[in-house]
C-alpha positions as CSV (number, residue, x, y, z in Angstrom):
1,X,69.1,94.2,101.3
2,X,71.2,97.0,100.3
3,X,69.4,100.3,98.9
4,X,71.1,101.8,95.7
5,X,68.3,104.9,96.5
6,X,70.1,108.3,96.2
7,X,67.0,110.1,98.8
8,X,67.4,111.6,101.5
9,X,68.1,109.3,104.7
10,X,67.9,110.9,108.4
11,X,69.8,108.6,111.0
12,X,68.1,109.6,114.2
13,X,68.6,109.2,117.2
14,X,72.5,108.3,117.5
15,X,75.7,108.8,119.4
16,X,77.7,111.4,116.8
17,X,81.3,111.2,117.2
18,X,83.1,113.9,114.9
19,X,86.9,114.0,115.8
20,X,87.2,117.1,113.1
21,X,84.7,119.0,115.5
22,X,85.8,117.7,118.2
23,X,82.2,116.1,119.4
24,X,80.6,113.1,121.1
25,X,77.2,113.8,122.1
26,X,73.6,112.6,121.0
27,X,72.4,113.6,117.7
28,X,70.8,113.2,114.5
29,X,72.6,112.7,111.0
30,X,70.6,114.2,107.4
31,X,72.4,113.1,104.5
32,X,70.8,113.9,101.0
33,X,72.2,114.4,97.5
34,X,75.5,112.5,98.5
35,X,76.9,115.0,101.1
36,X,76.5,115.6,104.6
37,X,73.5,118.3,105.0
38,X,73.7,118.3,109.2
39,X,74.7,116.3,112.0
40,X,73.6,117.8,115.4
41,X,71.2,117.4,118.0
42,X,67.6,117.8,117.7
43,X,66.9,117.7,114.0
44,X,64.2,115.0,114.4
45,X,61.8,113.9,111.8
46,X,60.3,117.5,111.3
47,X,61.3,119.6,109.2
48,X,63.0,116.5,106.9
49,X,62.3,116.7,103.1
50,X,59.6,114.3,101.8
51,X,60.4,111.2,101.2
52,X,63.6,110.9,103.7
53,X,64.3,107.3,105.2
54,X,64.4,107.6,108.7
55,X,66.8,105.3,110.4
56,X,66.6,105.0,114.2
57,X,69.8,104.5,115.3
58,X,68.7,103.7,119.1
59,X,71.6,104.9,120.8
60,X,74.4,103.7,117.9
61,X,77.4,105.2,117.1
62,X,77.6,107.4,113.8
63,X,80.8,108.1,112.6
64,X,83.0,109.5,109.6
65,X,83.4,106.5,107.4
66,X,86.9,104.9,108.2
67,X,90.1,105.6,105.8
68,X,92.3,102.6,105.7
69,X,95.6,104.1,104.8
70,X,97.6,101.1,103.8
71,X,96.3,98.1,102.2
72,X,96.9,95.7,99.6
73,X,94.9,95.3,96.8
74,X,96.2,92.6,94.4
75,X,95.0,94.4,90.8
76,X,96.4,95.0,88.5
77,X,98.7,91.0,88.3
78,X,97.7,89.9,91.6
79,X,93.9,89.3,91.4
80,X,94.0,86.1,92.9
81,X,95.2,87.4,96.0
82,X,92.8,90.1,96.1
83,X,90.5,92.6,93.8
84,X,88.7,96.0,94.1
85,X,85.3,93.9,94.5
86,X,86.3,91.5,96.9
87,X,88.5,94.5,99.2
88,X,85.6,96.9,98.5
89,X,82.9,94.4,100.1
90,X,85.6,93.6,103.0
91,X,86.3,97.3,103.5
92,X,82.0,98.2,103.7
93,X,82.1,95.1,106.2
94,X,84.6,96.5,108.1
95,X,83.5,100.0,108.2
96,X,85.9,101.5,105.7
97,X,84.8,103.6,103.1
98,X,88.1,104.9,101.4
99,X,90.8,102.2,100.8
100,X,94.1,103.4,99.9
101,X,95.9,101.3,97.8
102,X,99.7,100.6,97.6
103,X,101.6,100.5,94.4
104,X,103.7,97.0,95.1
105,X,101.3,95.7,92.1
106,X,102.6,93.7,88.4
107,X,103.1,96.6,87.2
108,X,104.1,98.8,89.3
109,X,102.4,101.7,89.8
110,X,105.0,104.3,88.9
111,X,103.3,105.9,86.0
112,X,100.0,107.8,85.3
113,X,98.6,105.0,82.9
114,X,98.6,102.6,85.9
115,X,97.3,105.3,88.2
116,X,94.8,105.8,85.5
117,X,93.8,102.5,85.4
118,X,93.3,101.9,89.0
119,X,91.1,104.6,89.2
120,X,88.8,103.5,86.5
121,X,89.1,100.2,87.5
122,X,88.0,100.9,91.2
123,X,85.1,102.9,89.8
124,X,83.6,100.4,87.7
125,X,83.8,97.3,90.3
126,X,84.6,99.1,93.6
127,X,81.7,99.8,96.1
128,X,83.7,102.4,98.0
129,X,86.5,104.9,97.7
130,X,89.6,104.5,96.2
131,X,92.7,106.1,96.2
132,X,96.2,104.6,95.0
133,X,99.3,105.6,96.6
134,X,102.3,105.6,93.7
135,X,106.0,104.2,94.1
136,X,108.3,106.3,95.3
137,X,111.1,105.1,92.6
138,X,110.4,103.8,89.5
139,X,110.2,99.8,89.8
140,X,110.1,100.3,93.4
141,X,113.9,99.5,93.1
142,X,115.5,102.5,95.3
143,X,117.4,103.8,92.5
144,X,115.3,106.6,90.4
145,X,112.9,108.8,91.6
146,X,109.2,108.9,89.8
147,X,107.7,111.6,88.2
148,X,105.8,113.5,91.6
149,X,104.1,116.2,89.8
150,X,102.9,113.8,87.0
151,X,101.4,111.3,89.4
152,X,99.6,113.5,91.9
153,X,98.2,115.3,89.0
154,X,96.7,112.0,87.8
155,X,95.6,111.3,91.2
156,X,98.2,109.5,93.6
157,X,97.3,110.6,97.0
158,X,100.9,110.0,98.4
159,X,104.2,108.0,97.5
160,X,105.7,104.8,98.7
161,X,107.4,101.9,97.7
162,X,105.0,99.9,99.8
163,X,106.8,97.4,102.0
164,X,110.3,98.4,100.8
165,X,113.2,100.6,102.0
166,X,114.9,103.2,100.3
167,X,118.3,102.3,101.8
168,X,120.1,104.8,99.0
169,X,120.5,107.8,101.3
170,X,120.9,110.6,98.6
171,X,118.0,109.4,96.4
172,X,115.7,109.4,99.9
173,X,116.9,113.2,100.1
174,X,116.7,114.1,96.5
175,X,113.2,112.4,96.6
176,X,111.9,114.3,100.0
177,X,113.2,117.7,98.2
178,X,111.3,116.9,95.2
179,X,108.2,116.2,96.5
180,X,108.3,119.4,99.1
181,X,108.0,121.6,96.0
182,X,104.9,119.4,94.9
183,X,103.1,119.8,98.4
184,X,103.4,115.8,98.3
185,X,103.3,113.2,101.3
186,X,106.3,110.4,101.2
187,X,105.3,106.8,103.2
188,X,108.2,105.3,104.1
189,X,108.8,101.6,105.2
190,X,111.7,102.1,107.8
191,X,113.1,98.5,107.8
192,X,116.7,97.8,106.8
193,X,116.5,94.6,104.9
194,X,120.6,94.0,105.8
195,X,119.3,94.2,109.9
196,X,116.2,91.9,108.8
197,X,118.7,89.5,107.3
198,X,117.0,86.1,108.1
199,X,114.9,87.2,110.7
200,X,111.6,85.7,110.5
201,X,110.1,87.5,114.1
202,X,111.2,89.7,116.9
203,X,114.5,89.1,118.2
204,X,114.3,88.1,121.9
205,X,114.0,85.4,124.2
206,X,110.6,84.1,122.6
207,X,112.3,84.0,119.4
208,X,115.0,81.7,120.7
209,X,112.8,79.4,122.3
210,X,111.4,78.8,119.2
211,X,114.7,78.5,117.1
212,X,114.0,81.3,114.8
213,X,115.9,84.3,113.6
214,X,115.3,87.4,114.9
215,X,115.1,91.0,113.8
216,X,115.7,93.4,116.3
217,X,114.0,96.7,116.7
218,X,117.4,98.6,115.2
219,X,116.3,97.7,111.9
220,X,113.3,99.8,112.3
221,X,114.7,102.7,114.5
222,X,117.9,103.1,112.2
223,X,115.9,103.7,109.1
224,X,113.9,106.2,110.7
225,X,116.6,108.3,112.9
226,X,118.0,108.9,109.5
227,X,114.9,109.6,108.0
228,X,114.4,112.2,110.3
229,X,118.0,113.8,109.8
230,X,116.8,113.9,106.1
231,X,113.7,115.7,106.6
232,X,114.9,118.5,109.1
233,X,117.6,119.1,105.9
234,X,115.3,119.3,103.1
235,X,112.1,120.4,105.1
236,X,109.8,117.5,103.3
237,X,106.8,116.2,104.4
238,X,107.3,112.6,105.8
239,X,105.2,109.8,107.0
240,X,106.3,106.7,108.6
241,X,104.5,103.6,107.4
242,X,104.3,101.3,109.8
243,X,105.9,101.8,113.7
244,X,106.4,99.1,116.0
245,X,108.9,99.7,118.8
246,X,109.5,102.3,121.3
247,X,113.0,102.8,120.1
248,X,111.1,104.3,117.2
249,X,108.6,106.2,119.4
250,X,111.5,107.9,121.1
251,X,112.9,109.1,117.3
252,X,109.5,110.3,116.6
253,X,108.8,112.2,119.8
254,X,112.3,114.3,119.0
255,X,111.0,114.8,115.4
256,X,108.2,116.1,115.9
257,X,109.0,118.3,119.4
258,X,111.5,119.8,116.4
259,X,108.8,120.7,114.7
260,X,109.3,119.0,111.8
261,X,106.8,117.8,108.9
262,X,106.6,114.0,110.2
263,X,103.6,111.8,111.0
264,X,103.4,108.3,111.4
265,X,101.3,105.2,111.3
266,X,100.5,102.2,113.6
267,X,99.0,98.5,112.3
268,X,95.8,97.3,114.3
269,X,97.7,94.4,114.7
270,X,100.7,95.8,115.9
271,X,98.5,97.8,118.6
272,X,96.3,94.8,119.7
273,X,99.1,91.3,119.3
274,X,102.3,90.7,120.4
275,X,104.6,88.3,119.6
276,X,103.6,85.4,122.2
277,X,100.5,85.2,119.9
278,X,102.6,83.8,117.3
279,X,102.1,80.3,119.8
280,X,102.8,77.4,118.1
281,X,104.4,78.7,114.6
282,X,101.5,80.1,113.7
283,X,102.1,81.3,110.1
284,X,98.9,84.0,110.3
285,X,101.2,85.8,112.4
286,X,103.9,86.1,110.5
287,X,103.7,89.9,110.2
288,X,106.4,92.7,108.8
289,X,107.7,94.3,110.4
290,X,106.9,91.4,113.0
291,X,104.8,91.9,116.1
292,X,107.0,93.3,119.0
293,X,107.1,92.6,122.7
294,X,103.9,93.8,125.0
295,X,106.0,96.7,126.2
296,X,105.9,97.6,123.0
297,X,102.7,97.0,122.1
298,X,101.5,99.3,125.4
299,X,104.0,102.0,124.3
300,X,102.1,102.2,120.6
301,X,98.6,102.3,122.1
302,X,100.3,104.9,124.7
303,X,101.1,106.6,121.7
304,X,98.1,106.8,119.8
305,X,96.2,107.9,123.1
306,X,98.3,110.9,123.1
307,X,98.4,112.1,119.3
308,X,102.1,110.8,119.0
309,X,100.9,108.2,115.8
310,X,98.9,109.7,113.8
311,X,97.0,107.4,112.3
312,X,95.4,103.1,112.5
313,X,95.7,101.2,109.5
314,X,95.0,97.6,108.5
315,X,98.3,96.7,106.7
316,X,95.6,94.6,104.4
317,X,97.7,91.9,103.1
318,X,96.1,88.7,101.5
319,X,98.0,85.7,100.8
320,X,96.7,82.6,99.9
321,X,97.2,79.2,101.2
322,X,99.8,78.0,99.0
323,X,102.2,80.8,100.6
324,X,101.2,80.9,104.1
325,X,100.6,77.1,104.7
326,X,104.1,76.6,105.3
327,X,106.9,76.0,107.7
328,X,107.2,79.6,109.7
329,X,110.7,80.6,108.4
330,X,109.5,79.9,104.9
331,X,105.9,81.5,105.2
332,X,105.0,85.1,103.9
333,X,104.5,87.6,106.1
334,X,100.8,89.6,105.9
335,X,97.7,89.5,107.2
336,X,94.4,90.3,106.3
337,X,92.3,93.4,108.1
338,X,89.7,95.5,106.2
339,X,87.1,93.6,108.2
340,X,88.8,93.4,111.8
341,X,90.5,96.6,112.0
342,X,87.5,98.3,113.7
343,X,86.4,95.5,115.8
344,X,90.1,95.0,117.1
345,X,90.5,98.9,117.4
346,X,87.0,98.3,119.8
347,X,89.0,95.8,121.7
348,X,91.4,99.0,122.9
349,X,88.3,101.3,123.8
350,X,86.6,98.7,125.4
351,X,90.2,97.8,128.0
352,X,89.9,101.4,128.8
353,X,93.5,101.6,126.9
354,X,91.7,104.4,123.9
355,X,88.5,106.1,124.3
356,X,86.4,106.4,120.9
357,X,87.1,109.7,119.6
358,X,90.8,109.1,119.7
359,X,90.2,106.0,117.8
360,X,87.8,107.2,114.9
361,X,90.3,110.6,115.0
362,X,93.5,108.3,114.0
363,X,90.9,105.9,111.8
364,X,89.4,108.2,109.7
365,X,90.0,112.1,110.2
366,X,93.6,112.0,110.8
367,X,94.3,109.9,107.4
368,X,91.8,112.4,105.7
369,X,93.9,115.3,107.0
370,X,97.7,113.7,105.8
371,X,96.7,112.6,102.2
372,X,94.2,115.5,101.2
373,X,90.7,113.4,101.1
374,X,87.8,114.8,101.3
375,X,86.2,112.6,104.0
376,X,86.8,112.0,107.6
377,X,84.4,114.3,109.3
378,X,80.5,114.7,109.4
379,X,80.5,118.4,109.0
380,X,77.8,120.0,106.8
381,X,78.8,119.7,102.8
382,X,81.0,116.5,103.9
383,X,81.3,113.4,101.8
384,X,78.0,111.4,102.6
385,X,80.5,108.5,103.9
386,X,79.3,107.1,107.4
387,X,79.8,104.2,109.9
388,X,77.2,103.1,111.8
389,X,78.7,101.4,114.8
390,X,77.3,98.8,117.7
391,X,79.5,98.9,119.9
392,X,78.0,96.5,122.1
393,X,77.6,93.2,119.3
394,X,79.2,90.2,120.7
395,X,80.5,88.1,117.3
396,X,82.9,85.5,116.9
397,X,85.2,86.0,113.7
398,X,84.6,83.0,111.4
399,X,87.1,83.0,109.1
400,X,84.2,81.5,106.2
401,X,82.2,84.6,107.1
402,X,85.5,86.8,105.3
403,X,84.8,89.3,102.2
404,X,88.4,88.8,101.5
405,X,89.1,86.8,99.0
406,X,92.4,85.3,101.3
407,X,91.6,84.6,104.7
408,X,94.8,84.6,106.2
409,X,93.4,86.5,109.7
410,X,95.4,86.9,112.8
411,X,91.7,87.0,114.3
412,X,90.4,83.7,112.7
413,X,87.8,82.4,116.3
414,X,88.4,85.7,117.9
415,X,85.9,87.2,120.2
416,X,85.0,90.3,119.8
417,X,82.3,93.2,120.7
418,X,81.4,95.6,118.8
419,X,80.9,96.0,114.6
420,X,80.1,98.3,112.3
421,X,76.3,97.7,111.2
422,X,75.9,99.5,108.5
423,X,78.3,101.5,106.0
424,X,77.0,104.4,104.1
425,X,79.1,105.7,101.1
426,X,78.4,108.8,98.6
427,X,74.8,108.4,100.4
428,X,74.3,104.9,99.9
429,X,74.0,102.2,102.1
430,X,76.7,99.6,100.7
431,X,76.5,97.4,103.7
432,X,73.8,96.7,106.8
């Protein structure tokens, strides 16, 4: 049963882990009045104020709520696919207590009526954070920039035009320019849809054997080697949406040994699949970009190990049957991951490949850090917005069992171990 109580709740004795103060040691967590009052060891049950709930923890993880930096949400025109409910109750499953939406929605969200909207909307049916990212152009067509100032002021926390490249080089530098003056963050998808062509997966030898058309990792690294020309000339701040090669990781490394403003993302599933898991055509893996080789795949998880990606998103991305129970070549790409980016992320720490701070860092306090949010860390005065983690649950992933409304999973019969157990946000236990 979930508690809509605002008192005081004392999660003792747990495992803190606080990327932002750089700590992983045993501990007790006080929340009251919706914020973060301490998180250290030995506060214990005295000294509490009356009328705290005292959780015991018994050796759990507690960490920052997680900040999913790129994920679908269908509203407003695309309800079927998802809502804020239905992502909000995937998101607390999962962990995640600040979605960040992307502006590919009917319409567009390119002005600060649609940003409006979301917000209220999310308020009134949401049972976490969230915070809409705006197009970077209006119509998400390449072609005209949006109003910056206008949108950040009515709370975009970043711009993007979601899963689409700006292939006009002058509007990309007029736009980075632009949004330097504004202190704002530009997500870019680095894809060049003339290199994508036909391609349906990663070019290569698997790719052949299964007769479909490839797209090689040029289409990625192009996009971004000029991306990165374009930010050392107008000094903007830059963020790559989604990399998944080490062509890319190589244009990165020189970017930011430059010293310039650039950060980057990784998907879980780009850091935990590869593109032999595609087997048999299946259509759940039909990612973009699409999942790489396990070279690459070791390279990414190399990369967030050492600080070189930033930041582990979901790449949330319902679609219903109609759209994915298809032929391969004809499928949509997406996949669904509020609910099995931690678990997955888990899979990493438990091969040895992450350990856990580095994880929750690039889930949660790294995201907080790029887009301004408030959460992220379990310092005193903090956002009361928590995970409590087992890291030890076994579970299999039963693809009934989903928040989402779509339950198009890379994961669906996966084993995993570990889960979030309970997910606090504002101070209130919105999932246990």
């Amino acid at each position: 049963m979930l508690s809509d109580r605002r008192h005081p709740i004392l999660l003792a004795n747990a495992r803190i882990i606080d990327p932002s103060r750089d700590i992983d040691e045993p501990g007790d967590v006080l929340i009251a009045d919706g914020v973060i009052k301490d998180a250290r060891r030995g506060i214990g049950a005295a000294g509490v104020p009356e009328g705290t709930d005292i959780i015991n923890c018994a050796g759990k993880v507690v960490a920052p709520g997680l900040i999913d930096m790129r994920a679908f949400v269908g509203e407003p025109g695309a309800g079927h696919r998802e809502t804020f409910a239905s992502a909000s109750q995937a998101a607390a499953a999962g962990g995640i207590t600040t979605i960040v939406c992307q502006p590919d929605t009917r319409p567009v969200i390119d002005n600060s009526a649609t940003v409006d909207f979301i917000l209220r909307r999310a308020r009134d049916t949401a049972i976490v954070n969230i915070h809409p990212m705006a197009a970077l152009t209006k119509g998400m067509t390449g072609e005209e920039m949006t109003e910056f100032g206008l949108l950040k002021a009515a709370g975009a926390v970043a711009f993007t035009d979601g899963n689409r490249s700006v292939m006009n080089a002058l509007v990309m530098r007029r736009a980075l320019m632009y949004a330097r003056d504004f202190g704002a963050l530009i997500v870019h998808h680095t894809e060049d849809p003339h290199l994508v062509g036909e391609g349906v997966m990663n070019e290569g030898e698997f790719a052949t054997r299964l007769g479909l058309m490839g797209i090689p990792n040029a289409a990625e690294a192009v996009v971004l080697e000029r991306d990165m020309r374009l930010v050392a000339l107008t000094g903007g701040r830059y963020h790559a949406a989604s990399i998944t090669c080490i062509e890319s990781l190589d244009i990165l490394k020189r970017a930011k040994d430059a010293g310039l403003a650039v950060s980057a993302s990784a998907s879980i599933n780009h850091l935990t699949l590869n593109e032999n898991d595609i087997g048999p055509y299946r259509t759940f893996l039909k990612l973009s970009p699409p999942l790489r080789t396990e070279d690459d795949r070791k390279a990414l998880v190399e990369a967030v190990a050492s600080g070189l990606i930033d930041v582990i998103m979901s790449d949330h991305n319902p679609q219903d049957v109609e759209v994915k129970r298809l032929p391969f070549a004809e499928a949509e790409p997406g996949a669904i991951g509020l609910e099995t980016m931690l678990p997955a992320g888990l899979r990493l720490v438990h091969s040895g490949e992450i350990n856990l701070k580095t994880l929750i860092r690039a889930m949660s306090t790294r995201p907080a850090e790029l887009l301004g949010l408030p959460g992220g860390s379990l310092r005193a005065g903090a956002p009361a917005d928590l995970v409590v983690i087992d890291l030890d649950a076994p579970w299999v992933l039963d693809r009934d069992d989903l928040k989402s409304q779509c339950k198009n999973t890379p994961f669906d019969e996966a084993r995993f171990s570990g889960r979030a157990v309970r997910t606090i946000v504002g101070g209130r236990s919105v999932y246990q």
